[in-house]
DSSP file (Angstrom, degrees, kcal/mol; ACC not computed):
  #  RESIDUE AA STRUCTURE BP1 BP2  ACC     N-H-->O    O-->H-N    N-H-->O    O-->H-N    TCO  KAPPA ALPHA  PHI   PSI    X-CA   Y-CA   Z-CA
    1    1 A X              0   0    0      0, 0.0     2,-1.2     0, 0.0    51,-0.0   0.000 360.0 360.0 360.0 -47.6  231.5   -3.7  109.1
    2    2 A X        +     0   0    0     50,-0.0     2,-0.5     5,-0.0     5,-0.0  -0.753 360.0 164.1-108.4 100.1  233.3   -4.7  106.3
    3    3 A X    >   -     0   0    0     -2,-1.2     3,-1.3     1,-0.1     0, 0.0  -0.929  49.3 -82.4-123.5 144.7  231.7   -8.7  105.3
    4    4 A X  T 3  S+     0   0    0     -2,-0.5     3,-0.1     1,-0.2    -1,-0.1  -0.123 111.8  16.9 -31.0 120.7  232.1  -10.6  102.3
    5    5 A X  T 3  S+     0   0    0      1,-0.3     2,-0.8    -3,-0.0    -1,-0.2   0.478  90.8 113.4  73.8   6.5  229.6   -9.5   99.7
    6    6 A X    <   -     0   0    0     -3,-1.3     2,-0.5     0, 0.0    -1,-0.3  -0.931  53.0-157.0-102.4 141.1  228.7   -6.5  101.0
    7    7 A X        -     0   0    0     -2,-0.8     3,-0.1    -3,-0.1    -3,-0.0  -0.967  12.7-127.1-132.0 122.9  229.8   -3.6   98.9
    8    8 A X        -     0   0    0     -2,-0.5     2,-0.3     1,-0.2    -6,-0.0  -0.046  23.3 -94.5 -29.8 132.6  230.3   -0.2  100.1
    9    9 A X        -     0   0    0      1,-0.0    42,-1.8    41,-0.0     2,-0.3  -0.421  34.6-157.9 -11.9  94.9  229.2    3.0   99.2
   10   10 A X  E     +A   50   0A   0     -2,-0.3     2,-0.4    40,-0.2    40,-0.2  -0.759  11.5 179.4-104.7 169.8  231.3    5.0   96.8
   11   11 A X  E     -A   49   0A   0     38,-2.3    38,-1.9    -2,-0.3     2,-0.1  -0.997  25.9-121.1-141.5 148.5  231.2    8.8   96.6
   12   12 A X  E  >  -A   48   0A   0     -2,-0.4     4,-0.8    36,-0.2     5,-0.4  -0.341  34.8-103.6 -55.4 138.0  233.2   11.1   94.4
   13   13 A X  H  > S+     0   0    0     34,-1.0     4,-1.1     1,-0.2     5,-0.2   0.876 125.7  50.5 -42.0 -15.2  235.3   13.9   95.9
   14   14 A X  H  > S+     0   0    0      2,-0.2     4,-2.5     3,-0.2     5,-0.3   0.926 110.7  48.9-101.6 -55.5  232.9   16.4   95.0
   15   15 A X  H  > S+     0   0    0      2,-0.2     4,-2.2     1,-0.1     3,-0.4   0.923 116.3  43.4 -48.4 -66.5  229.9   14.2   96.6
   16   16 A X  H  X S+     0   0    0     -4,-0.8     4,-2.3     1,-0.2     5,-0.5   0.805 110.8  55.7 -32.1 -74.6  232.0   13.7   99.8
   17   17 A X  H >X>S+     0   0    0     -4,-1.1     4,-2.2    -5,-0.4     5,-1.1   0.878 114.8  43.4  -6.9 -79.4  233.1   17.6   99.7
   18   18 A X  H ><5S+     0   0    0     -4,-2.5     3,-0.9    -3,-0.4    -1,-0.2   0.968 111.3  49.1 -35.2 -70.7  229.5   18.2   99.7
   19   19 A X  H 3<5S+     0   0    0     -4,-2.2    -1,-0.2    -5,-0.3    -2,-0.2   0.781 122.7  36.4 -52.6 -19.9  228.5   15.6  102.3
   20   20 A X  H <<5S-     0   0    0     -4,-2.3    -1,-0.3    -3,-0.6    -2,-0.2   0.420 110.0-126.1-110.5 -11.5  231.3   17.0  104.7
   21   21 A X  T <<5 +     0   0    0     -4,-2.2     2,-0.3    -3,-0.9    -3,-0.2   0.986  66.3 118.8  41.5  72.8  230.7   20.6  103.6
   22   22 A X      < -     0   0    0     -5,-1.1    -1,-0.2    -6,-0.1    -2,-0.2  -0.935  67.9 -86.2-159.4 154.1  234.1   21.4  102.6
   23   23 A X     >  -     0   0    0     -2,-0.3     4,-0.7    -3,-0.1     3,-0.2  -0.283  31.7-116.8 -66.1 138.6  235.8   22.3   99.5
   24   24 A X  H >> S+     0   0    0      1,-0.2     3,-2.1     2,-0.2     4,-0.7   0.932 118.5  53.3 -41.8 -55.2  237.1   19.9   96.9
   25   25 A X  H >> S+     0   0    0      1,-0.3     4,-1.9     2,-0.3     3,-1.8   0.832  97.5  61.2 -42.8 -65.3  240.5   21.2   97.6
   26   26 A X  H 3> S+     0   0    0      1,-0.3     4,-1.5    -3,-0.2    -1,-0.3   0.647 110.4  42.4  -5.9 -46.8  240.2   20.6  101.2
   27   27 A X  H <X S+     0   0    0     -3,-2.1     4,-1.7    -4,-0.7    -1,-0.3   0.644 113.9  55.0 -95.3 -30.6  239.8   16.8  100.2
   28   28 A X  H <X S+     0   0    0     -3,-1.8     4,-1.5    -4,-0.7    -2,-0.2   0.701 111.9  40.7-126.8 -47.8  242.6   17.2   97.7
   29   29 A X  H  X S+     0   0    0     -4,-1.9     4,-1.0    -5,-0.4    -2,-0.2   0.846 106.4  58.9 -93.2 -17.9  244.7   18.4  100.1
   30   30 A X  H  X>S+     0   0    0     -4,-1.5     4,-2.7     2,-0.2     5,-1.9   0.661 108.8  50.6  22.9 -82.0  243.7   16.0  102.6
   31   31 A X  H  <5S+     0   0    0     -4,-1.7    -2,-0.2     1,-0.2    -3,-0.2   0.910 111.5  53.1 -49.1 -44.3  244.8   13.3   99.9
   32   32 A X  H  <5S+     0   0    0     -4,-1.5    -1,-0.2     1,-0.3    -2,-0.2   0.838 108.6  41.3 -83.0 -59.8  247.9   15.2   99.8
   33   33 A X  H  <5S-     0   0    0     -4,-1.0    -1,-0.3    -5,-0.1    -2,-0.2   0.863 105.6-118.6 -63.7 -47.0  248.9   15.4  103.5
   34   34 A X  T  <5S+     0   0    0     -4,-2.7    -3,-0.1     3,-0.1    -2,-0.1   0.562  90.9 104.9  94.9   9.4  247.9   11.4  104.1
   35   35 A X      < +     0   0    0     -5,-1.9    -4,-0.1     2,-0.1     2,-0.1   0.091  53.2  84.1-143.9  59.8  245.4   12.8  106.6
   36   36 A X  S    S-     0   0    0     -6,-0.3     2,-0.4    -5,-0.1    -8,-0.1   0.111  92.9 -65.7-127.2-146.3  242.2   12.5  104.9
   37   37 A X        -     0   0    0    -10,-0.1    17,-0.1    -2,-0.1    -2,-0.1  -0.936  68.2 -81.1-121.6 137.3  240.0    9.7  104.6
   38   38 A X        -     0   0    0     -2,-0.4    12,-0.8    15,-0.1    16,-0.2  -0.155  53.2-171.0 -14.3 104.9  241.1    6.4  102.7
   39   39 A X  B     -B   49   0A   0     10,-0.2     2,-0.3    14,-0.1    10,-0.2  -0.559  17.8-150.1-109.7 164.9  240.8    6.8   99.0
   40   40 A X        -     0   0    0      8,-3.6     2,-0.4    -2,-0.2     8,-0.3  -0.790  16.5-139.3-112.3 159.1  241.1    4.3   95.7
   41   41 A X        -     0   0    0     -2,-0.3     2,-0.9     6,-0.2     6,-0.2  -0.914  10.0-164.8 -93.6 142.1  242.3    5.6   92.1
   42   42 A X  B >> S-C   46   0B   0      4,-1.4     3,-0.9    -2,-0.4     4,-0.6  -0.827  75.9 -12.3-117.8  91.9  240.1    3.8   89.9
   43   43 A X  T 34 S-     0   0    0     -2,-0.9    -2,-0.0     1,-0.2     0, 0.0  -0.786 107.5 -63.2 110.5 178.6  242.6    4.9   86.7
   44   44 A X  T 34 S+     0   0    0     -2,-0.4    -1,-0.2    -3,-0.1     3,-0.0   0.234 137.8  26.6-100.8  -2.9  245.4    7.5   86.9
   45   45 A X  T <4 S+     0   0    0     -3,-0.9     2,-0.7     1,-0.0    -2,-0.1   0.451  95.3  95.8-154.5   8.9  243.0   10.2   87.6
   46   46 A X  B  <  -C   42   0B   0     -4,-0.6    -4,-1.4   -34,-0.0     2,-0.4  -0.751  47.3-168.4 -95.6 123.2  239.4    8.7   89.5
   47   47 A X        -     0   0    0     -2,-0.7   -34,-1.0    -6,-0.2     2,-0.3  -0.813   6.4-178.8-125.2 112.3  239.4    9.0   92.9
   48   48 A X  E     -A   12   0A   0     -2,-0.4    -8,-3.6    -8,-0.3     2,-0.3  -0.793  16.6-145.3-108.4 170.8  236.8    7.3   94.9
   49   49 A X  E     -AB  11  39A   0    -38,-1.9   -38,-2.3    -2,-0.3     2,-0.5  -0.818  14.5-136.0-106.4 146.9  236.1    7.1   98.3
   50   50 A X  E >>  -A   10   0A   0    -12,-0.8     3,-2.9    -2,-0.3     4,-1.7  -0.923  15.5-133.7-117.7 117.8  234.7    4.0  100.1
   51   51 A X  H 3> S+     0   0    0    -42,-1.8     4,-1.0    -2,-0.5     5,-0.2   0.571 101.7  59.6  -2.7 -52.3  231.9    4.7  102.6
   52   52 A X  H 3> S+     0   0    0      2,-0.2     4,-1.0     3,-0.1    -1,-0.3   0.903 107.4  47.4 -66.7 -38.3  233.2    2.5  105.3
   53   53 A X  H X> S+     0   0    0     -3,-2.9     4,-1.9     1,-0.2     3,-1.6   1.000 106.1  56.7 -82.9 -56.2  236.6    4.6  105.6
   54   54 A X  H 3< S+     0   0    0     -4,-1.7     4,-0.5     1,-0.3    -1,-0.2   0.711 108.9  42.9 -64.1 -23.8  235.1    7.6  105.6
   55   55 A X  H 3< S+     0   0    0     -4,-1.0     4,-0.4    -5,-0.3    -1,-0.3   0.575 114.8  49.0 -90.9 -12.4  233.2    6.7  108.5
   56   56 A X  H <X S+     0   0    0     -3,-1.6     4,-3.5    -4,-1.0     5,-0.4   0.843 113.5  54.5 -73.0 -52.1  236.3    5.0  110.2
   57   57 A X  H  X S+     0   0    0     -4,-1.9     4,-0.6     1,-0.2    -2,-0.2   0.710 109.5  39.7 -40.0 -44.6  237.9    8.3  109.2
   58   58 A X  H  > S+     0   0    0     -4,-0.5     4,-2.7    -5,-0.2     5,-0.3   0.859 112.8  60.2 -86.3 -44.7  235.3   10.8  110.9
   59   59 A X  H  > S+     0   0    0     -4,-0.4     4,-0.5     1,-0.3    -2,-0.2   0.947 111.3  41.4 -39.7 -55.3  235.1    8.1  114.1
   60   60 A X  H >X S+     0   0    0     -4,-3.5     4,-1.9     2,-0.2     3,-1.4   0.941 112.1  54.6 -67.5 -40.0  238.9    8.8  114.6
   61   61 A X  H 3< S+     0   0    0     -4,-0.6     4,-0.5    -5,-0.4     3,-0.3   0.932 106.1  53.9 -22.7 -80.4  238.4   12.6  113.9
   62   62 A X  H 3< S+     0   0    0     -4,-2.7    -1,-0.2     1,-0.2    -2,-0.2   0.506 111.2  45.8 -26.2 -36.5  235.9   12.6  116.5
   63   63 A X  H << S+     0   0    0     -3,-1.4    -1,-0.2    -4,-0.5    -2,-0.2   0.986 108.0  49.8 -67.7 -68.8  238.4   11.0  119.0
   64   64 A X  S  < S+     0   0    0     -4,-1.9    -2,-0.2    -3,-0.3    -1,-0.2   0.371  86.4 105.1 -54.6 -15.5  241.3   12.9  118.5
   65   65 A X              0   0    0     -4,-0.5    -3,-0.0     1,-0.2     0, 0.0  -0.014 360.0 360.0 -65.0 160.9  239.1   16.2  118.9
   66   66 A X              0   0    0      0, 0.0    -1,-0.2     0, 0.0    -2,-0.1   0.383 360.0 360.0-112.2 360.0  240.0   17.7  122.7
């Protein structure tokens, strides 16, 4: 999944929020908890998300579900 020279998706909170149809806050709080999907800070105040964790992210969701 993750090779040399391939570069990821990123999406904003607000796209992601969107794509997952959940609130920015949700995501934010998420961040907050440590049980949200992998994020970067691009900067003291950018946050992106990279494509691959967030689909690593959902997988394990998905597991853990009963």
């Amino acid at each position: 999944m993750n090779q040399p020279g391939n570069v990821p998706p990123l999406f904003t909170p607000e796209e992601l929020a969107a794509q997952l149809g959940v609130d920015i806050e949700t995501l934010r709080a998420l961040r907050e908890k440590g049980t949200g999907p992998a994020y970067i800070k691009i900067g003291p105040r950018i946050v992106r998300y990279l494509g691959w964790d967030v689909g690593e992210w959902l997988a394990e969701s998905a597991e853990n579900e009963p």
